[in-house]
C-alpha positions in Angstrom: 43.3 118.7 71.7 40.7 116.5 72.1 39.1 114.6 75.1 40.5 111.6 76.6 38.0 110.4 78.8 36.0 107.4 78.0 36.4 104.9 75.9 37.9 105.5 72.9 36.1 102.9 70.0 37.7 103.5 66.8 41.2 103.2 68.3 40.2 100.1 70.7 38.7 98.3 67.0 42.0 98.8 65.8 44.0 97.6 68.4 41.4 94.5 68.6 41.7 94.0 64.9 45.4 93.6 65.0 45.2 91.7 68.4 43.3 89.0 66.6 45.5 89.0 63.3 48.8 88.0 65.5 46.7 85.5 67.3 45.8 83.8 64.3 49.3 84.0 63.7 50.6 82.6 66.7 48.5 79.4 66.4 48.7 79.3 62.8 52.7 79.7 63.7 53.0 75.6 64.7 52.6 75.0 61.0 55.1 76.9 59.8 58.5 75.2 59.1 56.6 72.1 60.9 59.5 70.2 62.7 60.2 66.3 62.1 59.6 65.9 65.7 57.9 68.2 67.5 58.7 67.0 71.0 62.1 68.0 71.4 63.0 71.3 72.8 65.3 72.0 70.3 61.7 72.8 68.3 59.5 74.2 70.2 62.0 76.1 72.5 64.3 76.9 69.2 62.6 76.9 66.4 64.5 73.6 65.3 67.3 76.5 65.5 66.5 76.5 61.7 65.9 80.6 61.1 67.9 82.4 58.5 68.9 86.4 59.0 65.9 88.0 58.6 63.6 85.9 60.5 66.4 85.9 63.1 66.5 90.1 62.8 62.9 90.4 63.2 63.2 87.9 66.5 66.2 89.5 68.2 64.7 93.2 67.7 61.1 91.5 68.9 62.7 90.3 72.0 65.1 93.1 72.7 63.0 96.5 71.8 59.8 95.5 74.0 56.5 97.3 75.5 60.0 98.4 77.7 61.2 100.5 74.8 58.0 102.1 74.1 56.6 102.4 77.4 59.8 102.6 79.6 62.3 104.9 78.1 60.5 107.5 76.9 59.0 107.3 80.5 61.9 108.0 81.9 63.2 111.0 79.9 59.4 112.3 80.7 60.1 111.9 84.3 63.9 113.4 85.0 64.9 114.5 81.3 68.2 113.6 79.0 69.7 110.5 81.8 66.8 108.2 80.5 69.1 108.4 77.3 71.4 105.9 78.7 69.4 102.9 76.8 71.0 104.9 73.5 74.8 104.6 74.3 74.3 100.7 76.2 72.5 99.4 72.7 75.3 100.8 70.6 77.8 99.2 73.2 76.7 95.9 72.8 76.7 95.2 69.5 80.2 95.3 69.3 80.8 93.3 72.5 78.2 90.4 71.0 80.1 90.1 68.0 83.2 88.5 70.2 81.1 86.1 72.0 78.4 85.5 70.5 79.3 83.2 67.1 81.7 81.3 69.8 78.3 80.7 71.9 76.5 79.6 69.2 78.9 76.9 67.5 79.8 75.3 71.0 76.4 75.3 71.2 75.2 73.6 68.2 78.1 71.3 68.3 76.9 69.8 71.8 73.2 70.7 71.5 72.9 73.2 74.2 69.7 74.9 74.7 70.4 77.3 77.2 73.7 79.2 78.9 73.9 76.5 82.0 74.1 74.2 79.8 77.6 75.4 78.3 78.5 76.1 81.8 77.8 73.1 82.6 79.6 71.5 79.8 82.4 73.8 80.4 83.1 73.4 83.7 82.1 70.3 84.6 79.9 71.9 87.3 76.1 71.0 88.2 76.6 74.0 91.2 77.8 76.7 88.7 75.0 75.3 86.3 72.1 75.9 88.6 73.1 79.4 89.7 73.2 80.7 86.4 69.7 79.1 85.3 68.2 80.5 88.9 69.8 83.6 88.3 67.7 83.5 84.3 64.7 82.7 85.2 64.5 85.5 88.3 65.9 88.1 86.4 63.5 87.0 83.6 60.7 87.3 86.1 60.1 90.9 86.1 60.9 91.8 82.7 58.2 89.9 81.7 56.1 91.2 84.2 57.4 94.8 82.4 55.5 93.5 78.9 52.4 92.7 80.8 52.4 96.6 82.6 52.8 97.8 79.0 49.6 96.5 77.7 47.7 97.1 80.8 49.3 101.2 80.2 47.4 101.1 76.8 44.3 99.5 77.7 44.4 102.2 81.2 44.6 104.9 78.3 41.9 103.6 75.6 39.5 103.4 78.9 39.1 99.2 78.5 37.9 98.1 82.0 36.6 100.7 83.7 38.2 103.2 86.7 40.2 102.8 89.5 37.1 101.9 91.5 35.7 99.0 89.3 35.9 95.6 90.4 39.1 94.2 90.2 38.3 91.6 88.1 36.2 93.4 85.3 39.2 95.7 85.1 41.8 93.5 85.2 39.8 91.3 82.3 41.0 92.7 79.3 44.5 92.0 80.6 43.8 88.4 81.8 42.1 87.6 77.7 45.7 88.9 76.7 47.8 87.0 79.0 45.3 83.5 78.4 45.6 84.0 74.4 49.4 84.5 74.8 50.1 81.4 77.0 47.9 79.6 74.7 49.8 80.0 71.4 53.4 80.0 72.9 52.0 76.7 74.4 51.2 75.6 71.1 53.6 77.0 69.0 56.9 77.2 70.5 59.4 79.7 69.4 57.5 79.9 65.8 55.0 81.8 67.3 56.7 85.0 68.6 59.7 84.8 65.6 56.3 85.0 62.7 54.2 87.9 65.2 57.5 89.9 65.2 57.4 90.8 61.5 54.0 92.7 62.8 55.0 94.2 65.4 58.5 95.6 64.1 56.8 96.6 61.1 53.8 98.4 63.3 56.9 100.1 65.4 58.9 101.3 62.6 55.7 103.1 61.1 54.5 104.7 64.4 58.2 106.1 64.9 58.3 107.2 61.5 55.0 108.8 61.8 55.3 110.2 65.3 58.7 112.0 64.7 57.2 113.8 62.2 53.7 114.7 62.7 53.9 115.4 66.5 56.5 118.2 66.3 54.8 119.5 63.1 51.5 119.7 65.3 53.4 121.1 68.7 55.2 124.3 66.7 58.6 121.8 65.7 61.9 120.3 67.7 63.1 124.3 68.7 59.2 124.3 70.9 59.5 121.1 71.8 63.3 121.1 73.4 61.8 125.0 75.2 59.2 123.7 76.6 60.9 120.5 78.0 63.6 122.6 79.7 61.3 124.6 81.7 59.8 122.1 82.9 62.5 120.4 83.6 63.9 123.4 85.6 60.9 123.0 88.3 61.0 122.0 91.4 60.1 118.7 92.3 57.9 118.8 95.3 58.8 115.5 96.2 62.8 115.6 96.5 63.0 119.8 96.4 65.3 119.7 93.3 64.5 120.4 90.0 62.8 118.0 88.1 65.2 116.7 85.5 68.0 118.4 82.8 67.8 118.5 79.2 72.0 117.7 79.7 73.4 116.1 82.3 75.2 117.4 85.2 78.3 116.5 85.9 77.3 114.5 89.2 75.2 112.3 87.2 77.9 111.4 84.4 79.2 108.4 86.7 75.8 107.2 86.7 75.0 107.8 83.6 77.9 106.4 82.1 78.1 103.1 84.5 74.7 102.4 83.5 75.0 102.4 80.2 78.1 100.3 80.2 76.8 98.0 83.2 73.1 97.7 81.1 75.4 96.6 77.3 77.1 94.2 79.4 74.0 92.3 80.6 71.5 92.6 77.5 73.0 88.9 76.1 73.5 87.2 79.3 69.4 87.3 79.4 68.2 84.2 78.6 65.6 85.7 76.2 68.5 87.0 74.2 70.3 83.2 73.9 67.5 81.9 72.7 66.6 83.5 69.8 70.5 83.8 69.2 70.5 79.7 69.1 67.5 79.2 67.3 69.4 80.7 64.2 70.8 78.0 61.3 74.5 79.0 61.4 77.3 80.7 62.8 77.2 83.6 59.9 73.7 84.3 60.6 74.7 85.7 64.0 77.2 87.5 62.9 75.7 89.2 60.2 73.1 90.1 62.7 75.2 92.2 64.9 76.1 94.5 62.4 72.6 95.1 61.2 70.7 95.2 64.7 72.0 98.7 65.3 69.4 100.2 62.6 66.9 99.3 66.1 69.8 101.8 68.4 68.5 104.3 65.2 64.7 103.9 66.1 65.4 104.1 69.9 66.5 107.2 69.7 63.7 108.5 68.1 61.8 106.9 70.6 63.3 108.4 73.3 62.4 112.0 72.0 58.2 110.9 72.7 59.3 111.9 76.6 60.0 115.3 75.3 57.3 115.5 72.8 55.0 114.4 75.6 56.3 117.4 77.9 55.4 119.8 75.2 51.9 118.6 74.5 50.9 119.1 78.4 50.7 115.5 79.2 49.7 115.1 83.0 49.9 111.8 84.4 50.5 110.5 88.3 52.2 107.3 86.3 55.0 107.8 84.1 54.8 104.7 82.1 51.1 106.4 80.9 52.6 109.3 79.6 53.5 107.6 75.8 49.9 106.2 75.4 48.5 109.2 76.4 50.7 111.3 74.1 49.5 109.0 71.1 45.8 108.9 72.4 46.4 113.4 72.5 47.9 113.8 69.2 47.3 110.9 66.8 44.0 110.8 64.7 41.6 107.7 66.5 42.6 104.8 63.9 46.2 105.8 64.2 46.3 105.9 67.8 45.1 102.2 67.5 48.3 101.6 65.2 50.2 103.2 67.9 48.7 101.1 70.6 48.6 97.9 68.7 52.5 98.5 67.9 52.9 99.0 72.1 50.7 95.8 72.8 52.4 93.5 70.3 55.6 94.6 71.3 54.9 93.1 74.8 53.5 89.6 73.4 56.2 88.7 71.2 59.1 89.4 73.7 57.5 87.8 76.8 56.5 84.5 74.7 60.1 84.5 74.2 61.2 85.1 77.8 58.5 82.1 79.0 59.8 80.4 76.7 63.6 80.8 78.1 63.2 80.7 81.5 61.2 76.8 80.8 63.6 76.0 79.1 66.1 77.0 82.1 64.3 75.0 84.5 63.9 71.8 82.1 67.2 71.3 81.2 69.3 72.9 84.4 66.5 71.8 87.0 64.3 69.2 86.4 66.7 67.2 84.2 69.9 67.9 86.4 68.3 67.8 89.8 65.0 66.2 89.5 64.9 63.6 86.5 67.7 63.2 84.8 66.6 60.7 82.3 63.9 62.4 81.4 63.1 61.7 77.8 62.8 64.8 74.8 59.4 64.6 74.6 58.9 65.0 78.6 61.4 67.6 78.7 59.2 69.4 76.1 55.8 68.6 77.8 57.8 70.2 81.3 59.0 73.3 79.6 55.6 74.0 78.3 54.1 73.2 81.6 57.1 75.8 83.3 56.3 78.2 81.1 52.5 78.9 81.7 53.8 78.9 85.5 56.6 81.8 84.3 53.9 83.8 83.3 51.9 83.3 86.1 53.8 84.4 88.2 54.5 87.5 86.2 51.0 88.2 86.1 50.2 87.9 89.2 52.9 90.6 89.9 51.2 92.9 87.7 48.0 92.3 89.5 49.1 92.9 93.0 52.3 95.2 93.1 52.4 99.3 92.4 52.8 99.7 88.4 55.5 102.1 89.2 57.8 99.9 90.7 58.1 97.7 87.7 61.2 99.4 85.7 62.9 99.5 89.5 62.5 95.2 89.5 63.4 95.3 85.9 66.8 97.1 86.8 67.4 94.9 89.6 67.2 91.7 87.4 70.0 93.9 85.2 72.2 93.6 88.4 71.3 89.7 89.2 72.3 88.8 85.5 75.1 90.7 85.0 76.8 88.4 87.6 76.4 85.4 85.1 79.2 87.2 82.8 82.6 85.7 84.0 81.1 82.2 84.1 79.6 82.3 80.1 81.4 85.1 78.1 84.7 84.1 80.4 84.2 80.5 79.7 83.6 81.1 76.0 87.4 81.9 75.5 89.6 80.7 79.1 89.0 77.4 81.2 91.6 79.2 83.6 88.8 80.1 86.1 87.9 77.9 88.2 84.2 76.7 88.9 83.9 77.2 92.5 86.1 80.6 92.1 83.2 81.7 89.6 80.2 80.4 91.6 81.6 82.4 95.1 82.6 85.3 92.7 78.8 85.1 91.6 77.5 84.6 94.7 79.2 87.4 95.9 78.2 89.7 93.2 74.5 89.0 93.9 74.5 89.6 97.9 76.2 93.1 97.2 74.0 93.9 94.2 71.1 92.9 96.0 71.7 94.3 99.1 72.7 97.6 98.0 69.7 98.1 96.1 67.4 97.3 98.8 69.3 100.6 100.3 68.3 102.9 97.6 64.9 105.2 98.6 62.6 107.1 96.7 60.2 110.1 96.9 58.0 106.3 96.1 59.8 104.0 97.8 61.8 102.7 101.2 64.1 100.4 99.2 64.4 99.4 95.4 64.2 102.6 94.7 66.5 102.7 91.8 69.9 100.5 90.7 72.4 103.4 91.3 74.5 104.0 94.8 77.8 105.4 96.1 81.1 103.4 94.6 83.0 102.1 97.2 86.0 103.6 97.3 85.6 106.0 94.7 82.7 108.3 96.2 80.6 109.0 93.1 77.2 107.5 92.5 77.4 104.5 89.7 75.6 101.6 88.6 75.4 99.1 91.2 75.4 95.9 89.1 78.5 97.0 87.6 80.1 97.5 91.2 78.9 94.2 91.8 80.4 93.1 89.0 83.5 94.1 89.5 83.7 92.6 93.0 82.4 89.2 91.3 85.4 89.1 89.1 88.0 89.9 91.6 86.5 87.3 94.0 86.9 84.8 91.1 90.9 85.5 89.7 91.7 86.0 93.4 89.8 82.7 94.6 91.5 80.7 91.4 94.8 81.8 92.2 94.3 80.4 95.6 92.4 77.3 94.2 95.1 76.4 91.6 97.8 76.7 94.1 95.7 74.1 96.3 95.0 71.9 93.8 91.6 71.6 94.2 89.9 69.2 91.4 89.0 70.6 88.2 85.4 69.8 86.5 85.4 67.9 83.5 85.4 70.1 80.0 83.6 68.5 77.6 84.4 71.0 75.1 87.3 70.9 72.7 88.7 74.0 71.0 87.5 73.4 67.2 83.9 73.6 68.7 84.0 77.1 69.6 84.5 78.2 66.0 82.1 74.9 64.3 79.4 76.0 61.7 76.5 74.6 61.0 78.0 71.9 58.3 80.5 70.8 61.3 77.7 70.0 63.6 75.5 66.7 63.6 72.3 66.8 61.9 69.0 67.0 63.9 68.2 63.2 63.3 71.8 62.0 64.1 71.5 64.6 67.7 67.6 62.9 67.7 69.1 59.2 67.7 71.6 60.1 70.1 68.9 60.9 72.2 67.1 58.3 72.0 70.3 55.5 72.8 70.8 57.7 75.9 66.8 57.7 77.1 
């Protein structure tokens, strides 16, 4: 194996090389299918929702397999063995689930030109209230994923030895990350959606070549699958210093199946209430296009589970590192020739540009149209909705940055998870609003409310060998005894504080919101809908 230390030239070239093609792209991007009026979020924060099924493929699997999916889950199976797996079952899960929902979403949707999920709610139940708790709820659970993406390019540029040691300057090894983040703010800026939905045929090109590649040549080069699986179990059966139990299992136990299990349903049922995942959804052209992609996104559940064999791989091969989230990089940086671990580490670094542009661009578009246009200025015209949204989200990732730059690396899935719990409590309000009006809106918003004190609060109980509290998303079920995911507990107390509280609401007769949604909308296709100039005019009588 060869040596590690230093920086490694031919495979930081590559990585610039590619670095500097999807920049081009990016800004090159506000060109492409250039919109009759560009300031209108419907453009730049949907793509003039104008993107057939492949460019609308290549976007979903760009925003939902991220830096998190190369970085993250292999990560964990490094660290405690076969229960990082539960991102496997939870992707298969929710293609399914998104099929019910998710044409409904998008017809309402583009019948009433909604850009984001408060903006159904709001339509839906006639509630401003309910509105702004969802669109809160986005944009903090959107916080640290985003922060995730930024940890994953700042894990490859730790490995290829860009900036210097622990004991440089902060700011000359913190400056190949801050040229990353200033080059991705600027395009998204400029570009829109465009940008991230053109870089993604890179990146999931780049991806599917590395997995192909790695799934073969590593094992080849570490005596096959039969090594690789020994190897992996005795470590695994060492004793962690740290908790004095064995480091992981190749199965799981039976105690962890609740976990395991709850996790994986708890994680399918949140992946589409993230705002990321709405907005590429409505930036397609029609209904079809949605549902066409849901049975073709799980060919990504195929390459994940490739993926998640690198933790093993990287077991085998002797990888040592104090941070998990290194132990991919340096796998590829061990075993890959120098220009392909530049492939491997441009695949890692593009897969975190094109999902946070995405997620910046979503939680804006949160605060535009559910903040600053319910709350703050609400005859704000398209084009200074736009000009806010772009504005919001340079602050988004800002903010994420700046968590990079100041908390411990380590924590970052741990906030990642927590978000899972905060945005799972959005569900009854959009997917049970997509098909009942029966709850009511201040049933759903204490339900939520709920939901998000108990998630919260229960998480903040859970220690690690690492850390006092957020030390993971899993804690004893009430009532039941066994460890389980605690945004699905929260969950479940959410929804039966909301059909309780409407039972009780109905019988008072407390006043309904207005619905301005009528049922032929929830099954409209794109012909049914008005056209972009007729919505734009619209507009314009209203401003």
């Amino acid at each position: 194996m060869k040596d590690v230390t230093g920086v490694n030239g031919v495979a930081l070239a590559v990585f610039i090389f590619f670095f500097l093609a999807v920049t081009v792209m990016g800004f090159l991007a506000s060109r492409w299918r250039r919109a009759e009026n560009e300031n209108s979020l419907d453009e730049w924060g949907l793509g003039g929702r104008s993107f057939g099924t492949w460019v609308t493929w290549f976007l979903l699997g760009g925003d939902l397999y991220t830096a998190y999916t190369f970085v993250a889950v292999p990560a964990a199976i490094y660290a405690a063995g076969a229960a990082g797996f539960f991102a496997v079952p939870y992707t298969i899960l929710v293609y399914p689930l998104i099929f019910t929902f998710l044409p409904r979403l998008w017809s309402v949707s583009h019948k009433h030109g909604y850009v984001t999920t408060s903006d159904f709610v709001r339509g839906r139940f006639g509630s401003k209230g309910l509105s702004l708790a969802v669109a809160v709820t986005g944009i903090l659970a959107t916080m640290p994923y985003i922060a995730l993406q930024l940890v994953g390019i700042q894990a490859v540029l730790d490995v290829m030895g860009v900036g210097g040691g622990e004991n440089t300057h902060w700011f000359i090894k913190d400056l190949p990350l801050l040229i990353a983040f200033g080059v991705l703010a600027a395009y998204t800026y400029s570009s829109g959606l465009r940008a991230p939905a053109l870089i993604a045929f890179v990146k999931d090109t780049l991806i599917y070549i590395v997995i192909a590649v790695a799934i073969i040549y590593i094992p080849i080069k570490l005596g096959g699958f039969d090594e690789i699986f020994a190897k992996a179990g005795e470590a695994y059966a060492q004793t962690n210093p740290a908790t004095g139990k064995p480091r992981g299992t190749l199965v799981p136990g039976e105690a962890g199946q609740w976990t395991y299990a709850t996790l994986a349903l708890g994680s399918a049922l949140a992946l589409f209430m993230y705002p990321h995942s709405i907005t590429a959804t409505l930036s397609s052209r029609s209904r079809e296009v949605i549902r066409r992609n849901t049975t073709i996104l799980p060919l990504y559940s195929l390459m994940l589970g490739l993926l998640a064999l690198l933790g093993f791989m990287a077991i085998a091969a002797g990888i040592q590192v104090k941070n998990g989230q290194l132990a991919i990089p340096q796998l590829f940086e061990t075993m890959f020739p120098d220009w392909f671990a530049g492939v491997a580490f441009a695949a890692i670094g593009i897969g975190a540009l094109v999902p946070a542009a995405i997620m910046s661009i979503a939680a804006a578009n949160l605060f535009t149209r559910n903040i600053y246009k319910d709350f703050i200025k609400p005859n704000a015209t398209p084009a200074q909705e736009t000009k806010v949204s772009k504005l919001v989200s340079l602050l988004v990732k800002v903010g994420a940055l700046a968590f990079v730059l100041t908390m411990d690396k380590t924590v970052a899935i741990n906030f990642q998870l927590l978000g899972g719990i905060w945005i799972l409590q959005t569900f009854p309000a959009l997917v049970g609003g997509l098909f009942t009006r029966w709850f009511h809106r201040w049933a759903l918003l204490a339900g939520w409310a709920v939901g998000m004190v108990y998630g919260t609060a229960a998480a903040y109980g859970v220690a690690s060998p690492t850390q006092k509290h957020f030390g993971g998303s899993s804690a004893e079920i009430p009532g039941i005894g066994e460890i389980g995911y605690i945004g699905l507990t929260a969950f479940v107390l959410n929804v039966v504080v909301t059909v309780v509280l409407t039972f009780v609401l109905k019988a008072l007769k407390a006043p309904d919101g207005i619905d301005e949604t009528s049922p032929s909308d929830y099954t409209a296709d794109a012909g049914d809908a008005p056209s972009r100039k007729a919505a734009a005019k619209v507009g314009a009588n209203v401003h």
